[in-house]
PASE-717466 format. One record per residue: residue number from 1; residue in one letter; z negated, x negated, y negated of N, C-alpha, C, O in turn. Coordinates in steps of 0.001 Angstrom, whole numbers, plus 500000, padded with zeros to 6 digits. Atoms other than C-alpha are relative to their C-alpha. Layout:
BEGIN
R    nr   rest     n.up   n.east   n.north    ca.up   ca.east   ca.north     c.up   c.east   c.north     o.up   o.east   o.north
R   NUM      A        Z        X         Y        Z         X          Y        Z        X         Y        Z        X         Y
...
END
This chain:
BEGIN
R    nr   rest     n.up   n.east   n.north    ca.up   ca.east   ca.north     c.up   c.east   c.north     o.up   o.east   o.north
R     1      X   501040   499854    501000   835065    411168     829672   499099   501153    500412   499637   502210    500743
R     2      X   501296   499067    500070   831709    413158     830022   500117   501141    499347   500072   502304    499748
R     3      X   500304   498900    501060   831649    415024     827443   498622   499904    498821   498488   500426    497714
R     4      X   501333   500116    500574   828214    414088     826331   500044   498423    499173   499993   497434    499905
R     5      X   499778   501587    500990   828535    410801     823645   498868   499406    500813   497853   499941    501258
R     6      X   500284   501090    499622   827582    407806     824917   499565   500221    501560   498467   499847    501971
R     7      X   500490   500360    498386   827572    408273     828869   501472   499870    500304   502363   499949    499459
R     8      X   498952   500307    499600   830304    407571     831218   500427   501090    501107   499610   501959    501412
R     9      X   499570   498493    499560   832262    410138     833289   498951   499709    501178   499291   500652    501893
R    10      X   500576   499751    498356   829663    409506     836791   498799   500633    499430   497866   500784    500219
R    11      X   501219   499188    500393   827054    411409     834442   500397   501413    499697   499616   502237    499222
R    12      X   499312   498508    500597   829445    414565     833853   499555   500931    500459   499659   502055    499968
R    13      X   500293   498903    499419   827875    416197     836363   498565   500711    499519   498076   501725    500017
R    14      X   501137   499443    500261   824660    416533     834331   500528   501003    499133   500051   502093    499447
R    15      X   499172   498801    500974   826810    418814     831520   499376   501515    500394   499266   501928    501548
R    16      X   500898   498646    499450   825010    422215     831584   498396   499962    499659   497748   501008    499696
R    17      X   501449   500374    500125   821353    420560     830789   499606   500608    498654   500395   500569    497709
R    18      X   500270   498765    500970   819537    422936     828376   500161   498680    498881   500668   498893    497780
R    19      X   499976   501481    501088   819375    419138     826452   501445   500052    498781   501619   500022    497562
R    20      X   498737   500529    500576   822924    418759     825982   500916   501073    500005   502116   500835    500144
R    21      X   498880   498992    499739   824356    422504     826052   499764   500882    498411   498683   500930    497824
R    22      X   500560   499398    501362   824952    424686     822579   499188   501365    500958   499520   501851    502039
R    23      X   500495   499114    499867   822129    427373     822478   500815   501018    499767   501053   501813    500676
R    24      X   499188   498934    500453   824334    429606     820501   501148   499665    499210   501118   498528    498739
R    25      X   498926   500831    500658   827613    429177     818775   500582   501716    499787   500376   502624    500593
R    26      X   499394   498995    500779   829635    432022     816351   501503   499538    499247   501628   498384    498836
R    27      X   499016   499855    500814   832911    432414     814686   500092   501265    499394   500371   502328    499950
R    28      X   500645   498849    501215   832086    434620     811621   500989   500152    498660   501268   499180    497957
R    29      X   499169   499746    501058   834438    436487     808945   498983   500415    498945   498240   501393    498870
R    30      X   501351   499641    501514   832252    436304     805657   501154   500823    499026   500561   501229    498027
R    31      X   499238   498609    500509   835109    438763     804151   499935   501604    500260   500157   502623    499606
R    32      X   499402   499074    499055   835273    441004     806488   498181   501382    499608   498262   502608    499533
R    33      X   500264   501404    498579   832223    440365     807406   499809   500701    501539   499527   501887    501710
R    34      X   500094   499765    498751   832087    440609     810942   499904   498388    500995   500659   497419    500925
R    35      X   499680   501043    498901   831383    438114     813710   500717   500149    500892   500363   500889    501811
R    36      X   498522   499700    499319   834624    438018     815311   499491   498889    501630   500540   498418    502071
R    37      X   500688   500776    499090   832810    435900     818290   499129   499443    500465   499222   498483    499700
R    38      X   501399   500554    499758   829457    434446     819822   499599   499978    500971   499905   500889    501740
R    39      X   501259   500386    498811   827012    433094     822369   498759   500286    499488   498988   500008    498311
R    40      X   501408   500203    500075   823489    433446     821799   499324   500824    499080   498098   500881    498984
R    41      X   500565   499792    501321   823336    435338     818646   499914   501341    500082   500918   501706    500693
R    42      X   499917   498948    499619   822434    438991     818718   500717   501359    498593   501043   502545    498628
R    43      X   499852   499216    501507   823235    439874     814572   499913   499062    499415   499311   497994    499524
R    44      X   499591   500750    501141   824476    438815     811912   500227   501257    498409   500611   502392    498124
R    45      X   500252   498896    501361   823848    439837     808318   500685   498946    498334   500054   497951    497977
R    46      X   499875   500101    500975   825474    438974     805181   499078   500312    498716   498598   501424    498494
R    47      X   501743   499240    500817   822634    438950     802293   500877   499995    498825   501080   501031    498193
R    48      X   499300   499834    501448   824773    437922     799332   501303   499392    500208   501823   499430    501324
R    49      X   498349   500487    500125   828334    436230     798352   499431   498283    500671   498485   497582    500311
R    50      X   500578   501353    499465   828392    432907     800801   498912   499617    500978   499012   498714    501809
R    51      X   501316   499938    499551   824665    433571     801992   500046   500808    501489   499933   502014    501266
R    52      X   500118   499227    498901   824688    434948     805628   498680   499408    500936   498393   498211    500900
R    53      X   500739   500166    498641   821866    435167     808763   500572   499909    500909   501755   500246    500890
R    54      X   499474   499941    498720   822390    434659     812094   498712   500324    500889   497735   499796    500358
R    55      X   500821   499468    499771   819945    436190     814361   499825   499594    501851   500534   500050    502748
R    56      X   499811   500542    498210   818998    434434     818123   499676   500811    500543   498761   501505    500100
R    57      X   499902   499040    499091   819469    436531     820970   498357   500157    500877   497684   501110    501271
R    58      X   501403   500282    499883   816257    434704     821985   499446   499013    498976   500223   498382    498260
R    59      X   501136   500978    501023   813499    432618     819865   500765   498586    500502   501094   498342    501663
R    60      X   500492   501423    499430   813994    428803     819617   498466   500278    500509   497659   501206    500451
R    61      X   500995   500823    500017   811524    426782     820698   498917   499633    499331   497733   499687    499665
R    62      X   500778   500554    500978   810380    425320     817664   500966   500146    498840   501748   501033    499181
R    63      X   499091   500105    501438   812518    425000     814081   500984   498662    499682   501673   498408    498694
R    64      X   499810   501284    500325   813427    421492     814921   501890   499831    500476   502454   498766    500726
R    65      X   499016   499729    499368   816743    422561     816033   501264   499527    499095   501002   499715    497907
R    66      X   498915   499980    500647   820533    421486     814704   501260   500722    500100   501954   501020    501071
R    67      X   498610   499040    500581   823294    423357     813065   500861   499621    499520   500886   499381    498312
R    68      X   498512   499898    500358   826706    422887     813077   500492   500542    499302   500436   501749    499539
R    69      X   499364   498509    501074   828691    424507     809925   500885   499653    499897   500871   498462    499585
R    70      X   498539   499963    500451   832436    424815     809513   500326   500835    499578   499999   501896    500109
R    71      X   499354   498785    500965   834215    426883     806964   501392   499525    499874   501906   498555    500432
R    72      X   498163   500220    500765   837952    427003     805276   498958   499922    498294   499488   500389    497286
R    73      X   500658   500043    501358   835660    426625     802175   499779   498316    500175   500261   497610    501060
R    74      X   500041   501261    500334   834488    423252     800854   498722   499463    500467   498642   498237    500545
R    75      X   501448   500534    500492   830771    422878     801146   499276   501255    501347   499635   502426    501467
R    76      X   501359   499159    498925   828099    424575     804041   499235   499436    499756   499339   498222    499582
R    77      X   501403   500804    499744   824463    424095     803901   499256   500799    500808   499467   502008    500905
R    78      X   500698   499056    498983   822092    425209     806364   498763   499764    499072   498389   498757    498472
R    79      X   501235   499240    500967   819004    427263     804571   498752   499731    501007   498486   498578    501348
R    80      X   501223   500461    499277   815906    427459     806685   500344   500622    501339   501030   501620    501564
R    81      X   499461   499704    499190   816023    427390     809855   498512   500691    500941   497570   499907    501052
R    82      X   500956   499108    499468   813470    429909     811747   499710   500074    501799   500222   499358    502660
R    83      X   499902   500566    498393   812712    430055     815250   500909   501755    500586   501421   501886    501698
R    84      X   499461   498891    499551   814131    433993     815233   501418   499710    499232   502504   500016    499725
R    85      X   498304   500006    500446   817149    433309     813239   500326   498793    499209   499490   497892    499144
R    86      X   499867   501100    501207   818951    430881     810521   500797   500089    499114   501957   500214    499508
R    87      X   499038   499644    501082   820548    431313     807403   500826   498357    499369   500435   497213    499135
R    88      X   498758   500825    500474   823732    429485     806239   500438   500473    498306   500106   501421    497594
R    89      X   499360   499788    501275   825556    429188     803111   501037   499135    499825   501080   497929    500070
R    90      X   499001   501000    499927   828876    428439     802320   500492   500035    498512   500461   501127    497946
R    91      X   499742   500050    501150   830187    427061     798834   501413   499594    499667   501857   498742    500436
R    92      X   498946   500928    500511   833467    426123     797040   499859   498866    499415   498731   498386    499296
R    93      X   499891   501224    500509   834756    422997     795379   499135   500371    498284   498952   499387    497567
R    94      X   500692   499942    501297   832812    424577     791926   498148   500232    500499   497172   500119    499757
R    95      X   501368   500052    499686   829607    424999     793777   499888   501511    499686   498769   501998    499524
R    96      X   500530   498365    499673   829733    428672     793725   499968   500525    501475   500578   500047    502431
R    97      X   500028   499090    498441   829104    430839     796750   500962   500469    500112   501462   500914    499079
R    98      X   498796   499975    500113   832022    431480     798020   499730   500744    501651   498805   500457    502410
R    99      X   499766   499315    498664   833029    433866     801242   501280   499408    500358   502062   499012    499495
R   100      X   498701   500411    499152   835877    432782     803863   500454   500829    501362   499562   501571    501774
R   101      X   500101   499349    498943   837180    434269     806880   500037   499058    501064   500547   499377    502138
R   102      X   499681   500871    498699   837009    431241     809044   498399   499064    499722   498207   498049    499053
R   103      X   501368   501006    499885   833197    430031     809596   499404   499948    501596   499204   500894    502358
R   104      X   500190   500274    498680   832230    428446     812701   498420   499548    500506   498382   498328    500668
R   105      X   501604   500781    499600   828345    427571     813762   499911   499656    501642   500381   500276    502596
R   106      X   500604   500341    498450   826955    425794     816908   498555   499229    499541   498289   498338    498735
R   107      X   501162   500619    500006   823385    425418     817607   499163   499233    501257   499167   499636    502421
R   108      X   499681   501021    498888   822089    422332     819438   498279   500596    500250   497932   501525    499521
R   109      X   501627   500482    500087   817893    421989     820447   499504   501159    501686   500137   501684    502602
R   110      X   500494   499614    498644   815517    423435     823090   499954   501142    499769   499580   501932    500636
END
């Protein structure tokens, strides 16, 4: 297997293509908080309960970019997404803002 959905392993060797590689990717303690790990991202800011930034090391491109969100919580939404940074939010099963110590982001685009 490739790695890349829908090709077959004699394309593996393209893997690495700014296309198909994450820009930036974090594992972030919204308790703590602290980003306990990262590629791409230079800061990270907690604004309120749930509500955090993430801050690119460099500019996208453009805004047209996608975000990956995983928590130990119930609910992520990605807020606006900027070409210098992007804010997340993570919620419980009542729809409150809710902090966790296990949130994961990866960001895909040019």
């Amino acid at each position: 297997m490739s790695g890349i959905v829908g090709t077959t392993s004699i394309k593996s060797g393209l893997i690495g293509r700014p296309i198909d590689t994450a820009k930036a990717w974090a594992r972030i303690n919204l308790n703590t908080p602290v980003m306990q790990d990262s590629f791409g991202f230079k800061a990270f800011s907690r604004s309120s309960t749930g509500i955090f930034v993430l801050t690119f090391d460099s500019p996208m491109v453009n805004t047209n970019y996608s975000v990956v969100v995983s928590s130990a919580v119930h609910m992520e939404f990605v807020g606006t997404t900027n070409k210098a940074d992007v804010t997340l939010e993570t919620r419980n099963n009542s729809n409150a803002a809710a902090n966790t110590d296990k949130v994961t982001v990866v960001v895909f685009g040019k």
